[in-house]
C-alpha positions, 0 to 999 in steps of 0.5 A, a space after each residue: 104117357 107112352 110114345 112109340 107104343 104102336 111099334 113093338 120095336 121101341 115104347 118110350 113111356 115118360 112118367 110125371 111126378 104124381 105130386 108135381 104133376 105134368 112139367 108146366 109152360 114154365 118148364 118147357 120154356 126153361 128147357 128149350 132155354 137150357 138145349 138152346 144154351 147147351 147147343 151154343 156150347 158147341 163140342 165137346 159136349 158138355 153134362 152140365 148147363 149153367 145160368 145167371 138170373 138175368 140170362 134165365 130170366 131173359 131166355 124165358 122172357 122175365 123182365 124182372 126177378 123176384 122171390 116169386 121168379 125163384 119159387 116158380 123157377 125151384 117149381 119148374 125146374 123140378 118138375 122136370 127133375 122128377 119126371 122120369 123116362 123108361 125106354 124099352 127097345 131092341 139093340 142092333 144084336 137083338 136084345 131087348 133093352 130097358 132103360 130108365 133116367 130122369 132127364 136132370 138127374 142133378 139141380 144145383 141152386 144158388 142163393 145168397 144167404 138164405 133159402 128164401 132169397 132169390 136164386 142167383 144162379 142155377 146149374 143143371 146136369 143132363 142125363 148121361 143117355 142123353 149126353 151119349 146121344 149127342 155125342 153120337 149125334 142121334 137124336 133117341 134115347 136108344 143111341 146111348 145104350 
């Protein structure tokens, strides 16, 4: 997918996973979940989002949590883990820039005891371009470069 690529100035082309394919419904519902927590955070702006169960489940409207939840959550939030963004752009002195990131760059999942155990909690670490954008309070990639 290529967004931009009318303006020779900036292209921005987001490339899924070829296994995992498009993120799904449940991927953007966890990552409107996730900015909306990182922004209640406030400043400074932090890299890393956490969640407990219960306040994932109730930021994407699950009621109940189960092994199935946690398998569709692991899907989900891989999916966007895998999906990486290439952005091309000129810089204010000129120079034509690339650059290329995942927007999770890191998933830390918390279970009980065993693999197959629900996931208890889940912490996600955000994309340094991204975290430089808001920092510099713009919203496109190209601010952080």
């Amino acid at each position: 997918m290529k967004l931009h690529s009318s303006t020779s100035e900036k292209t921005i082309v987001i490339r899924p996973d070829p296994k995992l394919g498009q993120p799904g419904q449940l991927a953007h519902k966890i990552f409107i979940a996730l900015i909306k927590k990182h922004s209640d955070y406030g400043r400074p702006i932090r890299q890393e989002v956490s969640f407990t169960k219960r306040e994932l489940g109730r930021l994407i409207g699950r009621k109940e949590w189960g092994g199935r939840d946690s398998e569709q959550l692991s899907r989900a939030l891989h999916e966007i883990h895998y999906t990486f963004i290439n952005a091309h752009f000129k810089k204010s002195d000129g120079r034509h820039v690339e650059h290329s990131f995942n927007i999770f760059p890191e998933i830390f999942l918390e279970r009980r005891e065993f693999a197959s155990d629900p996931i208890e909690a889940c912490t996600i670490t955000l994309a340094e371009p991204i975290i430089a954008s808001l920092q510099d309070e713009h919203c496109g990639v190209a601010a952080a470069s």
